[in-house]
mmCIF file of the C-alpha atoms, coordinates in Angstrom:
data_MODEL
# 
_entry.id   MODEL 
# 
loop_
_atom_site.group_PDB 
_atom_site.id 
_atom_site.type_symbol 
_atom_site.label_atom_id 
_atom_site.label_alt_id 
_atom_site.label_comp_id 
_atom_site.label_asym_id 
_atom_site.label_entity_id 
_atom_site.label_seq_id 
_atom_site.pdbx_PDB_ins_code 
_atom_site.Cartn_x 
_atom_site.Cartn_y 
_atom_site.Cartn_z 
_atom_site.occupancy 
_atom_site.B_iso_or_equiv 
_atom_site.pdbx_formal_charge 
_atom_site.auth_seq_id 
_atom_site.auth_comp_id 
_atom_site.auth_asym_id 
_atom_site.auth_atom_id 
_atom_site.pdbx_PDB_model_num 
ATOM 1   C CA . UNK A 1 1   ? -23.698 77.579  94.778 1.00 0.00 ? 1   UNK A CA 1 
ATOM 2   C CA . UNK A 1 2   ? -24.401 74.195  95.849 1.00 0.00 ? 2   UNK A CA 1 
ATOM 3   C CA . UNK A 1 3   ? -28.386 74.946  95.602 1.00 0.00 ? 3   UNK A CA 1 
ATOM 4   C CA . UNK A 1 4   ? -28.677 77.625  92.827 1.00 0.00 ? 4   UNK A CA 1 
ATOM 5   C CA . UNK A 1 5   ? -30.814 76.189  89.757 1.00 0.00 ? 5   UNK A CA 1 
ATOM 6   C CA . UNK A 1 6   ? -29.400 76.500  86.372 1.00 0.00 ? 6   UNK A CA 1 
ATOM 7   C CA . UNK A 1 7   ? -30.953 79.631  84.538 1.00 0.00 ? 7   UNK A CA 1 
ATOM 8   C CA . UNK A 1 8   ? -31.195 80.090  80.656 1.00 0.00 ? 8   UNK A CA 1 
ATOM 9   C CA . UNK A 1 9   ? -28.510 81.906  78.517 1.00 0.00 ? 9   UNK A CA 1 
ATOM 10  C CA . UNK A 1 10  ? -31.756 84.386  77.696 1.00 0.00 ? 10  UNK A CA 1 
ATOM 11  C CA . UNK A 1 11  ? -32.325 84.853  81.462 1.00 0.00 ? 11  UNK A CA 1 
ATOM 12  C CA . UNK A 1 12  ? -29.033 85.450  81.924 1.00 0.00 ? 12  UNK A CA 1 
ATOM 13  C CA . UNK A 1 13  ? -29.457 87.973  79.286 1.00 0.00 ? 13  UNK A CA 1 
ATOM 14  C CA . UNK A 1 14  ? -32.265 89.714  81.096 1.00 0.00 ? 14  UNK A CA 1 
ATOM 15  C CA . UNK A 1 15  ? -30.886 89.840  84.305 1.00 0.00 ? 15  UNK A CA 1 
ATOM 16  C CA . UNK A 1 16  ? -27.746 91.417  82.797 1.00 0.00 ? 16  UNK A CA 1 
ATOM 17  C CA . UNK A 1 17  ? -25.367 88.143  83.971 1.00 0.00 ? 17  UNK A CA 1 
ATOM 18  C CA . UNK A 1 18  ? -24.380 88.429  79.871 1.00 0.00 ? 18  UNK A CA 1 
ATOM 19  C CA . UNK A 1 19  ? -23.821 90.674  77.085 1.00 0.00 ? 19  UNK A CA 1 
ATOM 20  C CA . UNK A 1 20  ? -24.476 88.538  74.116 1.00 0.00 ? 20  UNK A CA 1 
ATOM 21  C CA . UNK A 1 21  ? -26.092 85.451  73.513 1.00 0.00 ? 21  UNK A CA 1 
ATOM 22  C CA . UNK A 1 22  ? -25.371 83.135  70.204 1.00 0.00 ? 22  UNK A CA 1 
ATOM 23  C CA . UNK A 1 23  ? -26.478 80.167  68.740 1.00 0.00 ? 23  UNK A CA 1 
ATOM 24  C CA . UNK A 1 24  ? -24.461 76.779  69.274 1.00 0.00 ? 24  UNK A CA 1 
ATOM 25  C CA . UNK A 1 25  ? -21.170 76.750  67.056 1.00 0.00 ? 25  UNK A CA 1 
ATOM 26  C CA . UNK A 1 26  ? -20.952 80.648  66.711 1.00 0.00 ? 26  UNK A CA 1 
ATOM 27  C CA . UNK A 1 27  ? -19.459 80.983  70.589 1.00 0.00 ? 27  UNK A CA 1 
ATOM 28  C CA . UNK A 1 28  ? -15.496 81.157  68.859 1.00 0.00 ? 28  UNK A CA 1 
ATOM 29  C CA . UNK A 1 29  ? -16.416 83.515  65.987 1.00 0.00 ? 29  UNK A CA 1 
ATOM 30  C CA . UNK A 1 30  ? -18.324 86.241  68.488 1.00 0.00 ? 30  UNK A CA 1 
ATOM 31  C CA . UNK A 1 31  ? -15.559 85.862  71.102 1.00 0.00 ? 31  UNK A CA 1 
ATOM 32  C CA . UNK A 1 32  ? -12.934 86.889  68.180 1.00 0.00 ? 32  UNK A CA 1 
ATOM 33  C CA . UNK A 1 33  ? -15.375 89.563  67.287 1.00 0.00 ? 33  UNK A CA 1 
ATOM 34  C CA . UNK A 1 34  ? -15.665 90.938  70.732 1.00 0.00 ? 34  UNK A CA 1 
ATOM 35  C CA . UNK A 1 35  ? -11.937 90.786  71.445 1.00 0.00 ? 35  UNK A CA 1 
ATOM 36  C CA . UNK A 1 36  ? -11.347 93.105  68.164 1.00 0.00 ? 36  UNK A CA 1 
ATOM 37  C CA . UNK A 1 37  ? -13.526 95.560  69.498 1.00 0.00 ? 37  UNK A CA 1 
ATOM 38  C CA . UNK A 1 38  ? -11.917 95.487  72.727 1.00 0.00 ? 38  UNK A CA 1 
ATOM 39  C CA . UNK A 1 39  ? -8.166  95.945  71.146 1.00 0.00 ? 39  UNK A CA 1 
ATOM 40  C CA . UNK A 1 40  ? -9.358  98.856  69.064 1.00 0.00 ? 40  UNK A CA 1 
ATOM 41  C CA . UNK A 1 41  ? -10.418 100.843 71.802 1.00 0.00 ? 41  UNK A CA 1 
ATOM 42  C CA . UNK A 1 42  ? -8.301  102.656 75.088 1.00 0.00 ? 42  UNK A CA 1 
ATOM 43  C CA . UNK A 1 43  ? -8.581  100.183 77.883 1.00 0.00 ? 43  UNK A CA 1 
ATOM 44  C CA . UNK A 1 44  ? -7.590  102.808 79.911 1.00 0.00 ? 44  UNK A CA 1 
ATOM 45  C CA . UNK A 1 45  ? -10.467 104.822 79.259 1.00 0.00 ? 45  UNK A CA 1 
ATOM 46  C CA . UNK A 1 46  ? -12.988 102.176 79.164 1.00 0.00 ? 46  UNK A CA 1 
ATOM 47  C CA . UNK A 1 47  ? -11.927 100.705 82.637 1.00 0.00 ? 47  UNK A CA 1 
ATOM 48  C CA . UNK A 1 48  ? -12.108 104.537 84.430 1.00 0.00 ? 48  UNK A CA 1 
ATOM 49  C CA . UNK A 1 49  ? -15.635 104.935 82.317 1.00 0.00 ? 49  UNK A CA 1 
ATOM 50  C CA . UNK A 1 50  ? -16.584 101.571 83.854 1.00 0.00 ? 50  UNK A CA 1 
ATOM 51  C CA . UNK A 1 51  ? -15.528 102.555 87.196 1.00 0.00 ? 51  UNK A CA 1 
ATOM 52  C CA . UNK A 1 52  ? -17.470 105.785 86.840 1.00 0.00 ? 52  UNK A CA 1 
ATOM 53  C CA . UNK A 1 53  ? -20.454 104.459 85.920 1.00 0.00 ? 53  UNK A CA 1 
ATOM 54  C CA . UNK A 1 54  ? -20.453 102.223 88.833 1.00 0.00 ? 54  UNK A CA 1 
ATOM 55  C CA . UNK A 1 55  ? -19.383 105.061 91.319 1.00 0.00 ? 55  UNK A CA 1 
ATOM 56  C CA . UNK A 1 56  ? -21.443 107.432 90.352 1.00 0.00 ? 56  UNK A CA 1 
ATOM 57  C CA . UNK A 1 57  ? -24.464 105.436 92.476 1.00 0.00 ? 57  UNK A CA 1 
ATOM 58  C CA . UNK A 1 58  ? -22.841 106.449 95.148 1.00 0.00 ? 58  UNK A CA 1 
ATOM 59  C CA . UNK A 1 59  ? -21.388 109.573 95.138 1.00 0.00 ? 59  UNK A CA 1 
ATOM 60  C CA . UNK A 1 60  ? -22.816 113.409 94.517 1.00 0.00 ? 60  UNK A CA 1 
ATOM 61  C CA . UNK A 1 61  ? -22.959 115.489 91.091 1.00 0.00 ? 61  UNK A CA 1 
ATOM 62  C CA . UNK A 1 62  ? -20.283 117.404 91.956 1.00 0.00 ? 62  UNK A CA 1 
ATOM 63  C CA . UNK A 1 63  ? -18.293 114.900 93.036 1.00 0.00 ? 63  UNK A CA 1 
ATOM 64  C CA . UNK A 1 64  ? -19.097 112.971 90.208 1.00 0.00 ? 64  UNK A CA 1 
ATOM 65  C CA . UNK A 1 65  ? -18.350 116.008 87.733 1.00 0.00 ? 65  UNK A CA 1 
ATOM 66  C CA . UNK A 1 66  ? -15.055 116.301 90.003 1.00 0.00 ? 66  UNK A CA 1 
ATOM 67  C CA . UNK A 1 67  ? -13.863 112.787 89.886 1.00 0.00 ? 67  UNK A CA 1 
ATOM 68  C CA . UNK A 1 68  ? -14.619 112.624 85.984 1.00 0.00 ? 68  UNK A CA 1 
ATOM 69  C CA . UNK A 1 69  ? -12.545 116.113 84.978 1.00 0.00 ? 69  UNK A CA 1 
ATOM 70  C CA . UNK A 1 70  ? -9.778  114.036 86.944 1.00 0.00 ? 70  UNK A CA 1 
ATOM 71  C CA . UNK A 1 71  ? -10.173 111.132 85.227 1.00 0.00 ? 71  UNK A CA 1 
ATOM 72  C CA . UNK A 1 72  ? -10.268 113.091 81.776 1.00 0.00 ? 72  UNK A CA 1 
ATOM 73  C CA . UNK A 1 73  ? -6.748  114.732 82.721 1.00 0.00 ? 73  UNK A CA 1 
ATOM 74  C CA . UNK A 1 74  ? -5.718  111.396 83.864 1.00 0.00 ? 74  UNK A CA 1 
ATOM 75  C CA . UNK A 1 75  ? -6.511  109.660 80.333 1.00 0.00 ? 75  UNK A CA 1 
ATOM 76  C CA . UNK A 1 76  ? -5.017  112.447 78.504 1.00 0.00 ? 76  UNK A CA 1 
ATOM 77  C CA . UNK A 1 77  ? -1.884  112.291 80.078 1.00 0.00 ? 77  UNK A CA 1 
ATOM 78  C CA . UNK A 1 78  ? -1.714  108.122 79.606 1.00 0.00 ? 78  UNK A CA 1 
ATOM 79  C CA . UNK A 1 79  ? 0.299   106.528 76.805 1.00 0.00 ? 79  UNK A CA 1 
ATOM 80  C CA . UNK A 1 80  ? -2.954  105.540 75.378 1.00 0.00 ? 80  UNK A CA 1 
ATOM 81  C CA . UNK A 1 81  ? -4.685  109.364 75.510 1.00 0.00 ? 81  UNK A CA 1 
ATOM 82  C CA . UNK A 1 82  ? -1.657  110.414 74.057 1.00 0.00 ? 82  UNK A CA 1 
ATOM 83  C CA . UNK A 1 83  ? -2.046  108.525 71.410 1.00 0.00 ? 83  UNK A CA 1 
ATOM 84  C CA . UNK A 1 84  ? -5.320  109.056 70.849 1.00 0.00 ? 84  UNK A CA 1 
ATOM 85  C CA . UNK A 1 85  ? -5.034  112.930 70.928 1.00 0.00 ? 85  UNK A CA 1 
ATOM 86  C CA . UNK A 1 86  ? -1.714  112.421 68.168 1.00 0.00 ? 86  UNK A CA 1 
ATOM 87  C CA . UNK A 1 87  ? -4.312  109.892 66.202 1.00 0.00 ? 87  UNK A CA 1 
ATOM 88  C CA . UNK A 1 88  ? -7.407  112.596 65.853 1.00 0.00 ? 88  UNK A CA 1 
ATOM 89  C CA . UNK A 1 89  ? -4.989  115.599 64.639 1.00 0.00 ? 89  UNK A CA 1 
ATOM 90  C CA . UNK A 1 90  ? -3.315  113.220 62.445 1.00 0.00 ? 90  UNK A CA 1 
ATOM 91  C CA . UNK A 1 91  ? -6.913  112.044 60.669 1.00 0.00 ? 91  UNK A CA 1 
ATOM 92  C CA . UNK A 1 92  ? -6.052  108.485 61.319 1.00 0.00 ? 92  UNK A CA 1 
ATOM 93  C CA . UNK A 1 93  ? -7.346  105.463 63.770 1.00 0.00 ? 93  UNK A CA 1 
ATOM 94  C CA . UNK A 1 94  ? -5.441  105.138 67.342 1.00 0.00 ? 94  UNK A CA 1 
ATOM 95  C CA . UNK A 1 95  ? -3.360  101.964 67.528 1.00 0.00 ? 95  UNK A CA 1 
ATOM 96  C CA . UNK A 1 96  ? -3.464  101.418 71.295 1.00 0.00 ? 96  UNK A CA 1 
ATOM 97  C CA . UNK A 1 97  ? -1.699  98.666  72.852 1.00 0.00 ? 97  UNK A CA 1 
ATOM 98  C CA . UNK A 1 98  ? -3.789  97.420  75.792 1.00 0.00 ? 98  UNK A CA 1 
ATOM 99  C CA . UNK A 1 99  ? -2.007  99.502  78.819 1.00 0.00 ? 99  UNK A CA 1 
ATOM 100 C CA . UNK A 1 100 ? -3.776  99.745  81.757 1.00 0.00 ? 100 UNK A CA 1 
ATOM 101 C CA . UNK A 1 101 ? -2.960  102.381 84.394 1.00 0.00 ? 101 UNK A CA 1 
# 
């Protein structure tokens, strides 16, 4: 906004505004980082866990318990739970591919 004051990357860091903070000249080398953790997980998964997380402020155990055995049978039956089910009986790491329901 036109009257905010700057804050500090480590306030930013406090108030939760950013994950990660890193020295000058490192920026590129953590982003890469970051992004290879991201494409080695379900993104399927991680967005409903996210969404979750956030709900569940908001909304009763049960329904909470409810909404997540939903979103368990949901992931399961998604390209990417699929392939992570196939990965863990074959011993091996899931190669997922980014889908997002």
């Amino acid at each position: 906004m036109a009257f905010d004051k700057p804050i500090s990357s480590e306030q930013a860091l406090a108030w939760g505004l950013a994950t990660k903070v890193v020295d000058d000249g490192q920026t590129l080398e953590e982003a890469i980082k970051m992004a290879n953790q991201l494409s080695s997980i379900s993104l399927n998964a991680f967005g409903l866990s996210k969404k979750l997380l956030t709900d569940s402020f908001d909304t009763s155990f049960e329904t909470q318990l409810e909404r997540e055995r939903e979103g368990i049978r949901e992931c399961a039956a998604h390209p990417e739970g699929k392939e992570g089910i196939k990965a863990f009986t074959e011993k091996r790491k899931p190669k997922f591919r980014g889908e997002h329901r």
